[in-house]
N, C-alpha and C positions, 0 to 999 in steps of 0.2 A: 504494500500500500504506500503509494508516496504520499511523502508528509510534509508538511513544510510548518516552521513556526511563526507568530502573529510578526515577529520581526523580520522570518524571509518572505511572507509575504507581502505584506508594507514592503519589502524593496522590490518587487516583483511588478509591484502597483505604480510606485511613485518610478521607478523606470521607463515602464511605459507613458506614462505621462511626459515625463521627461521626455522621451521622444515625442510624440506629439507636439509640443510645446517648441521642440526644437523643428519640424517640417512648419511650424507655423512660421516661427522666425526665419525661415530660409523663404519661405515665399515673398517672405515682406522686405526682405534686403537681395531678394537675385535682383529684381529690376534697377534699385540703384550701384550693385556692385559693380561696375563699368562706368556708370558717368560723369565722373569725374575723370578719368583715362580719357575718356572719347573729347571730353570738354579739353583737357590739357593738350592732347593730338593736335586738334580745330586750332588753339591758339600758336602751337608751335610749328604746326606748317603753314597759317598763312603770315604769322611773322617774320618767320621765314624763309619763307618764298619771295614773299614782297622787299625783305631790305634787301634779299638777293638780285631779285629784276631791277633794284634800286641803284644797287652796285654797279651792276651790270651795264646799266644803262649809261648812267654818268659818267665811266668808266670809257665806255663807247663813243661818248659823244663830245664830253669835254676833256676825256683825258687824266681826270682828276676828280677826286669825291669835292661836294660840296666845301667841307670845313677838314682839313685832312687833319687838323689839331685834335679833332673831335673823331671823325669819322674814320681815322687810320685803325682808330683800337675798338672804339664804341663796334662797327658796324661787322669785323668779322668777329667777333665774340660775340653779339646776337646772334648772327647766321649759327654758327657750330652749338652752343647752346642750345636753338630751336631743333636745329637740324637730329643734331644728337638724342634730344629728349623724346621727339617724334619718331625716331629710330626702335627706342629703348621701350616706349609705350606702344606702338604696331604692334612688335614682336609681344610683349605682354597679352596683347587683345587678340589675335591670333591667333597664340597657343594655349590661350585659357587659360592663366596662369598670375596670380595676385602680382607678382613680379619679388624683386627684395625689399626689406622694409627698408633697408638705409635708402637705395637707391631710388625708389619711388618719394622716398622726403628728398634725397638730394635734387630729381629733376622738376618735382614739384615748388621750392623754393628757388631753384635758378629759372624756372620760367617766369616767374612771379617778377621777381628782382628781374630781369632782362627788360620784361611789361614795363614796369616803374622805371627802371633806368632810360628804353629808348622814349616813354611818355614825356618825364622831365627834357628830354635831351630837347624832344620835337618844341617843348614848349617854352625853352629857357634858351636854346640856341637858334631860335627861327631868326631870319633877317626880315619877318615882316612880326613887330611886336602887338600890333594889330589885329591877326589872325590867332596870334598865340595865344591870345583870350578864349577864341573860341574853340582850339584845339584844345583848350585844357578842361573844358566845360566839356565837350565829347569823350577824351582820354580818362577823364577821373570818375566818369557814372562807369564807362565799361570795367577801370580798373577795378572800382570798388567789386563791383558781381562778382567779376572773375578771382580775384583776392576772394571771398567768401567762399564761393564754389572751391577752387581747387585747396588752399589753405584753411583756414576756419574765419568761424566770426568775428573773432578779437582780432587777428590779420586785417578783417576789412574795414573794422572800427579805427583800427590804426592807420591803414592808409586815408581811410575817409578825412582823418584830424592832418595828416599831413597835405593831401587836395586843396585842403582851405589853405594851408601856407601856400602850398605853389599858384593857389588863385591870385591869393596878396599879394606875393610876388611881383607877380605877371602882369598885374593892376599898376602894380607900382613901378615896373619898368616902364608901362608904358603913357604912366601921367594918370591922376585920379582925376583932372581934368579931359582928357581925352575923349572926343566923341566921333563917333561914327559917321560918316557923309556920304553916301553914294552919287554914283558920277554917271549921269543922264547920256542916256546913247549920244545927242549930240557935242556932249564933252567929248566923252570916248572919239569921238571922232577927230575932233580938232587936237587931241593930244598926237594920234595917226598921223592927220596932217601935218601937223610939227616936225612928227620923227621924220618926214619923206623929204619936206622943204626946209628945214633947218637944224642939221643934224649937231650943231652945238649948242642950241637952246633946248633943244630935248635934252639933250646930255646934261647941262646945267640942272634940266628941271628933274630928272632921273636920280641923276647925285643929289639933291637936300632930299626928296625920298628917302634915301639910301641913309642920307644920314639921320636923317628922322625915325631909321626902322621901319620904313613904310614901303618895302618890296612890293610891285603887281604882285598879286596871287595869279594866276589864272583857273577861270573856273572850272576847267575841266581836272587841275590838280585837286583843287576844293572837294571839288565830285569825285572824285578816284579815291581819294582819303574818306570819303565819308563812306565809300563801300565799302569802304575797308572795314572803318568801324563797326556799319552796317550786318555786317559780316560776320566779323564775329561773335556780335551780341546775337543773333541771330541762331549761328550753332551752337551757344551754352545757352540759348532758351528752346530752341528743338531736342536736346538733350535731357535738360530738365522737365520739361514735358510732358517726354517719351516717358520721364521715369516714372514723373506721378501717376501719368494714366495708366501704366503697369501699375505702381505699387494699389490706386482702386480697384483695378480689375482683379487682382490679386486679392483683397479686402475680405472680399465673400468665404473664399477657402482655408484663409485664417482665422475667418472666423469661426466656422466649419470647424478648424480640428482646439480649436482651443475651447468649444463649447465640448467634443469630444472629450478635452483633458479636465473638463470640469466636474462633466458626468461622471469619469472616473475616480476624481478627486473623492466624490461624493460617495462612490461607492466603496472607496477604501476604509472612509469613517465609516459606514455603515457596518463592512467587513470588520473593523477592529473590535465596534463597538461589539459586532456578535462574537467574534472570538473571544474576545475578552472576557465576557461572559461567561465562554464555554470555557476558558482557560481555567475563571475562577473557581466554578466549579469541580475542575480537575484538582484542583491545587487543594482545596480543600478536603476534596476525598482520599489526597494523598496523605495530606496532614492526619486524615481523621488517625490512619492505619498505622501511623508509627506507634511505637512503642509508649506510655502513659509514662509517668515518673512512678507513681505506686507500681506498676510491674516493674520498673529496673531494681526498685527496692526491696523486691518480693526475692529478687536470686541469692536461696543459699549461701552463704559466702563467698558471697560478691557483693565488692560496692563496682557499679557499672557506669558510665557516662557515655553517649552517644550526640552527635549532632550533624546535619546535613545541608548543605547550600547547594542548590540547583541554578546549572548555567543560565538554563531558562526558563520559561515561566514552568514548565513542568519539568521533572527532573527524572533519568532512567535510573537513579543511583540505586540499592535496595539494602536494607538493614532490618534486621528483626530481631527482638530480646525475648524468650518463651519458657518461664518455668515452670518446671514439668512438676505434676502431682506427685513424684515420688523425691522433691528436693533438688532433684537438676535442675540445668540449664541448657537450651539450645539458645546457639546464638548463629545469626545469619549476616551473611556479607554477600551482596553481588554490584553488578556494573551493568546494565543493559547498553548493547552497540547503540552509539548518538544517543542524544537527548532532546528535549520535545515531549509533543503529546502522544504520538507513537510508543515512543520508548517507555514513558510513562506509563500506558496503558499496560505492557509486556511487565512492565514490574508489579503492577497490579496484581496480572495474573501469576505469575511468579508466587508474588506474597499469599495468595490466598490459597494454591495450590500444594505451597510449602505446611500454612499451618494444618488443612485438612490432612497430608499424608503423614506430617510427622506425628501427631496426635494416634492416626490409625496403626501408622507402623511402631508405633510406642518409643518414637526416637531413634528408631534405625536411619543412619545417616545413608546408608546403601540405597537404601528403598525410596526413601525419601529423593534422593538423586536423580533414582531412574524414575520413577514416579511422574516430578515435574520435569521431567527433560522429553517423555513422550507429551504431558499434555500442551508443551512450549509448541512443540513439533505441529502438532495437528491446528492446534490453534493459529499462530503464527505461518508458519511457513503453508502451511497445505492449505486455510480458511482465508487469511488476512493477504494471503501472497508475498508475504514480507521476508528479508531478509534477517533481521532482528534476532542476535541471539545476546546471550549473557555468559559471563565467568561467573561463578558461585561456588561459595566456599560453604559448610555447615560443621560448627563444635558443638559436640557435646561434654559440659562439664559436672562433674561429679566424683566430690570428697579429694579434689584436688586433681585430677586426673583428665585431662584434657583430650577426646578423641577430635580429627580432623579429616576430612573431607572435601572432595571436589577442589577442581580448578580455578585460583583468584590471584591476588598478589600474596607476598609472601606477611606471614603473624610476625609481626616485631617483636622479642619477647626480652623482658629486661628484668631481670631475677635481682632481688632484693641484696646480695651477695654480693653482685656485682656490679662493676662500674662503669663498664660500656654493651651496649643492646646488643641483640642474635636476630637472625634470623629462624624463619621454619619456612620450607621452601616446600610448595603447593603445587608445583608444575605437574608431579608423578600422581597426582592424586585425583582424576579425574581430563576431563578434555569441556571444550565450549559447551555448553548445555542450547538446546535448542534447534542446531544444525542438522543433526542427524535422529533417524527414529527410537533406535536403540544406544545407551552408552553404559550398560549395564557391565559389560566387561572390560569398560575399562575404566573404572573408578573402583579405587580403595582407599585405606585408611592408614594413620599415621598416629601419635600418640605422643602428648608429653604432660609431664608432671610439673606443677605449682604449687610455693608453700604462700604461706603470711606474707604478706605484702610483695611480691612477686606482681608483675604487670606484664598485660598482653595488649597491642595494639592491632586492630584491623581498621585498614586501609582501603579507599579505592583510587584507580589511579590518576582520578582527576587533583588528587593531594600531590603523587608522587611526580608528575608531570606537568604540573603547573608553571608556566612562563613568564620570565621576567621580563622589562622590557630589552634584555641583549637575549632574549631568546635560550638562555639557559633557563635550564630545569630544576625542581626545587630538589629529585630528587630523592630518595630512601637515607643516604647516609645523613642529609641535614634532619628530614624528620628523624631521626634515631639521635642523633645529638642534640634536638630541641627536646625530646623525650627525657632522656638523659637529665638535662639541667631543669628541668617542672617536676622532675620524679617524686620531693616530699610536698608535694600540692595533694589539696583533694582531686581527685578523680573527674570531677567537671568543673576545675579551674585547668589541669591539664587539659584538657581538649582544649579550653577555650582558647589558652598558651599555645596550642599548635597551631591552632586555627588562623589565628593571630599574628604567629610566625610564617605563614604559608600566604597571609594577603600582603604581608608587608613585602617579602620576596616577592610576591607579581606587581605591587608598586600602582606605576599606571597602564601595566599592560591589563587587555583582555582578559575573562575569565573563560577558555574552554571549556572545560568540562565540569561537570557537577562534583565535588569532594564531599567526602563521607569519611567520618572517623567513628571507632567504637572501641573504646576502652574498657578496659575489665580489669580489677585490683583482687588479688583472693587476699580474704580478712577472716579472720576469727572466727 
C-alpha cells in the first residue's frame, strides 16, 4: 500500500502548485522576454547605419567630416559600438538565447551612453544654434523612452533632469532673447538672387550668419532627421505594443492556471485539515497502547522506564512492558521499516498480536515469534500488499534470569560491578519478522543473568543512528558511555539523560527516524 505522510503530501500539493504558478509566470513574461533586445537592435542599427551613410557621404563629397575635432573620434566609436551591439543582440535573438548577463548590461549601457553622447554632440556642436533648440526638444523625449525601455526608470529620471540642463544650455547659447523669423518665398528668393548677381555681398551676408550660428538648414536635412527620429520612436512603440497585446492575450490563460493553483491550494487545507484528523486519531490510539506507569511498576523486581518520540506524526517504533500472573516479565522491542501511518498501523498489529499469543502461549518467546510473524505475513504483505516488515526482539525475565529472543539491535547491559557497558548480540537469534511465511526455524534463544542493581538497555535504531549536523552518527558506543555516567540516577531520569544526550548530538539536524528507549534496573 503506498503511503505517504501529511508532510509528503503537503509537498506533493504545494509542488504542483508550484508548477502551475510557474506556466502562469512564463506566459506572462515570454511576450516581453525579447523586447527590449528587439528595441536595442532598432536603435543600434539605424544609428548606425545612419552616422555610417553620414561618414560616408561627407567623406565623399567634401573630403573631410564636418568638425574632425569632434567627429574624428565621436563618429567611429558610435558606428563600432552600434555596429557591435547589433551584432551581439541578432545572434542572441536568433539562437534563443538570454545572451550573458555582463555582456547584455555592457551593450545595453554603451548604446545608451553612444544615444546621449551623439544627442548632446548634434545639439551643443551644431553651426546652426537655432535649430539646436529644436533638435534637442526631438532628441530628449526619444532619449528619455529609450533610456527607460532599455535601462530602467531611475536611468530615465536621470536623463530627463539632465535634458532640462542641455535645454538651458542651448537656450543660453543661443540668446534668451532670440526669436524665430521665417523668411517668405519672396525673400528666399532675392537672397538666390544675390548669390547669382553679387557673389561678395552674399558672402558678406552668409559670414554674420555664420557668425551669429545661424547656418541654412535645409529642409530636406530637417526632414531626413526627423525620420530618423521618427523612426525610431516608432520601433520601440511597435515593440512595446507587440508586447502588451501579447502579455493581454496571454491574461486569460494565467488566469486559467492560477485559478487552477488556487483550487489546489484549497484542496491541500482541506487535505491536511482531514488528515490531521485522521492522524490525530492515530496518534492517540497509539498513545492509548503503550504501557501505563502502574504496569511498569507492577514488574517483579524491576524498576522499568521507557519512553518514545516519533519522527512523525505517527511513529512505527514498538515497545511493550507485560507482567505475567506468575511474577515475570515480558518485555518487547521492535522497529517497523519507515514511519508514518502505514508503519504505525503494522505496529498496531504487531502489538496486539504479541499480547494475545504470549498470554496463550504462556510466555513462550518461540511461539510467540512465529505466531506474529505469520499473522505480519498474511496481513501485511498478502492483504495490504505492502512491503513492511519489522526487527523484534522479546525477554523474558524471571528471578533474575533473562531469556532473549528474535532479531533487533543488540541489549546494552551494564552490571552493577562494572564500569564500562557489554553488549548481547541478537543477530543469531531470529531473522526480519514479516517477510516470509514461516521463521519458525530459524529463531532461538539466548540467556543471561542479572543481580541488584545490574541495568539492561533496549534500543531502536532511530537512537543509534541519529544525525548530527556533519552527518555523523550518534552511535552505540556514545549511548553506552552516556549510560555509563547516568548509571546512579533513577531509572527514568536515565532515559530522560539519554534522550537528552541523543537530541543535543542531532543539534539542528533532522530527526529520521523514530527512537525508542526501555530501561530495566533488577532491584530487590
Amino acid at each position: 500500500m503506498a503511503n505517504h505522510s501529511r508532510k509528503e503530501r503537503s509537498s506533493i500539493f504545494l509542488g504542483n502548485q508550484k508548477d502551475v504558478l510557474e506556466e502562469a509566470r512564463e506566459l506572462l513574461q515570454e511576450p516581453s522576454r525579447n523586447t527590449k533586445r528587439k528595441i536595442q537592435l532598432a536603435v543600434n542599427l539605424i544609428l548606425g547605419t545612419l552616422v555610417t551613410a553620414h561618414v560616408a557621404i561627407q567623406l565623399a563629397t567634401a573630403g573631410r567630416l564636418p568638425d574632425p575635432e569632434r567627429d574624428n573620434i565621436l563618429l567611429p566609436l558610435v558606428i563600432v559600438v552600434n555596429l557591435g551591439s547589433a551584432a551581439y543582440n541578432l545572434i542572441c535573438l536568433l539562437r534563443q538565447k538570454e545572451g550573458s548577463p555582463r555582456w547584455n548590461t555592457i551593450t545595453q549601457w554603451a548604446t545608451v551612453l553612444m544615444l546621449w553622447t551623439y544627442a548632446l554632440s548634434i545639439v551643443h556642436r551644431n553651426p546652426n544654434t537655432a535649430t539646436s533648440l529644436l533638435f534637442d526638444q526631438g532628441l530628449s523625449v526619444i532619449a528619455i523612452f529609450l533610456t527607460g525601455v532599455i535601462l530602467n526608470r531611475y536611468a530615465a529620471l536621470g536623463w530627463f533632469f539632465a535634458t532640462i540642463v542641455s535645454l538651458y544650455l542651448a537656450l543660453k547659447n543661443r540668446g534668451f532673447e532670440f526669436e524665430y523669423y521665417l523668411m517668405t518665398s519672396t525673400e528666399v528668393a532675392r537672397m538666390k538672387a544675390l548669390q547669382a548677381a553679387d557673389q561678395t555681398a552674399y558672402a558678406a551676408r552668409l559670414g554674420e550668419a555664420v557668425r551669429e550660428n545661424l547656418v541654412p538648414l535645409p529642409a530636406g536635412l530637417f526632414a531626413l532627421l526627423s525620420v530618423f527620429f521618427s523612426l525610431i520612436a516608432f520601433l520601440a512603440t511597435f515593440f512595446e505594443a507587440s508586447m502588451i497585446g501579447q502579455v493581454l492575450g496571454a491574461i486569460p490563460s494565467a488566469l486559467e492556471k492560477i485559478q487552477i493553483a488556487s483550487r489546489e491550494k484549497q484542496q491541500l487545507a482541506e487535505e491536511n485539515v482531514r488528515m490531521g484528523a485522521e492522524l490525530d486519531v492515530a496518534q492517540r490510539i497509539q498513545a492509548m497502547i503503550l504501557p501505563l506507569e502502574t504496569e511498569l511498576e507492577k514488574c517483579k523486581g524491576l524498576e522499568v522506564a521507557a519512553k518514545m518520540t516519533a519522527a512523525s506524526e505517527v511513529g512505527g517504533d514498538l515497545y511493550d512492558v507485560l507482567p505475567q500472573p506468575d511474577g515475570s516479565t515480558v518485555l518487547v522491542i521492535g522497529d517497523v521499516t519507515d514511519h508514518g501511518l502505514a508503519s504505525g498501523l503494522v505496529m498496531l498489529m504487531s502489538q496486539s498480536a504479541l499480547r494475545v499469543c504470549l498470554e496463550e502461549a504462556n510466555a513462550d518467546l518461540h511461539k510467540s515469534l512465529t505466531y506474529v510473524n505469520a499473522t505480519l505475513y498474511k496481513n501485511v504483505q498478502t492483504r495490504m500488499k505492502d512491503a513492511r516488515t519489522l526487527t523484534l526482539a522479546l525477554l523474558h525475565h524471571k528471578e533474575g534470569q533473562v531469556r532473549l529472543a528474535g532479531q533487533h539491535e543488540t541489549v546494552v547491559l551494564l552490571r552493577k560491578e562494572s564500569a564500562e557497558a557489554e553488549e548481547v548480540e541478537t543477530m543469531d537469534l531470529g531473522c526480519v519478522v514479516g517477510m516470509i511465511d514461516d521463521i519458525e526455524p530459524m529463531v532461538s534463544e539466548t540467556q543471561f543473568d542479572i543481580k541488584d542493581g545490574d541495568i539492561f538497555l533496549l534500543y531502536t535504531d532511530g537512537a543509534t543512528e541519529a544525525e548530527n549536523p556533519e552527518h555523523e552518527q550518534y552511535g552505540v558506543e556514545r549511548l553506552k558511555r552516556s549510560l555509563e555516567a547516568a548509571r546512579d540516577l533513577p531509572s527514568k531520569a536515565i532515559v530522560d539523560h539519554l534522550f537528552q544526550d541523543i537530541m543535543n548530538f542531532i543539534g539542528s539536524a533532522p530527526v529520521y527516524d523514530d527512537i525508542t528507549l526501555l530501561l530495566v534496573r533488577k532491584r530487590a
